[in-house]
N, C-alpha and C positions, 0 to 999 in steps of 0.2 A: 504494500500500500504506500503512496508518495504521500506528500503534503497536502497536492491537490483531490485524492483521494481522499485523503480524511478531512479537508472541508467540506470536499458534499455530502459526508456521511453525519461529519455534526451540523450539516444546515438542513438536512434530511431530518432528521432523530430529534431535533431543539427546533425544530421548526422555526429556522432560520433564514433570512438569504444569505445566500454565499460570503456576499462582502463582510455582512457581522459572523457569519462561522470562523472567516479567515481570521478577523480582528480577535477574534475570542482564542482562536488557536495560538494566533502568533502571542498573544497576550501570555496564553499560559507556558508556551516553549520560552518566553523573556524572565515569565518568572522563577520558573526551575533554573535557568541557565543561571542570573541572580543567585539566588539563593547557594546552588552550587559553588559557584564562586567565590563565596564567601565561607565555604567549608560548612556548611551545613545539608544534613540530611533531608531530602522530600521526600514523604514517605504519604502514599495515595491509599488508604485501605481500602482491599479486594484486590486492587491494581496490582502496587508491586511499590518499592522504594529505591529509591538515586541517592547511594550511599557514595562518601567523600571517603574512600582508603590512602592511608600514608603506605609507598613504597620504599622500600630500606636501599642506602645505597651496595651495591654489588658489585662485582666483578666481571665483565664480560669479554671478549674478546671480537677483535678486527676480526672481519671474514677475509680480508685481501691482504693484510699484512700477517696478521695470525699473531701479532702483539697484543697483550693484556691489557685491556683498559678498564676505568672506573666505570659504570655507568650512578651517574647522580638519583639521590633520593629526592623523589620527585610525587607529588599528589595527582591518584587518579579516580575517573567517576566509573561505578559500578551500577549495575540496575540487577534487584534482587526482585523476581517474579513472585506478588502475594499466593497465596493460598486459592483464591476466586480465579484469577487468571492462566493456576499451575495447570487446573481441573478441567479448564477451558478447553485448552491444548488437547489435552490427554480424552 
């Protein structure tokens, strides 16, 4: 599903026109992204949660030199699938 996709699905569903589905979409991808950013958890229940993990720095290696390098400790976003959405799937 794209973006444009899931505007007409929430201007369908929220009996919406399109242009406020998009407004409403982009609105709520600004506020996770936000929120993220700032290191904090969005957690949707049923949906799932946009959890902030610390990555430890490591040790990694050049693929063309084959020299050891650092790879830095560095913050990434994870998305944990709730309970409602695992059931969905399956």
């Amino acid at each position: 599903m794209t973006k444009a996709d899931l505007i007409k699905a929430v201007a369908e569903k929220a009996d919406l026109t399109q242009k406020a589905a998009a407004r409403a979409v982009d609105a709520f991808i600004e506020a996770v992204q936000e929120a993220v950013g700032k290191g904090e958890d969005v957690r949707i229940p049923g949906f799932g949660a946009f959890v902030v993990k610390e990555r430890a720095e490591r040790q990694g290696r050049d693929l063309r030199t084959g020299e050891v390098i650092t790879i830095p400790a560095r913050k990434v976003v994870a998305f944990r699938a709730g309970k409602e959405l695992r059931e969905a799937v399956n």
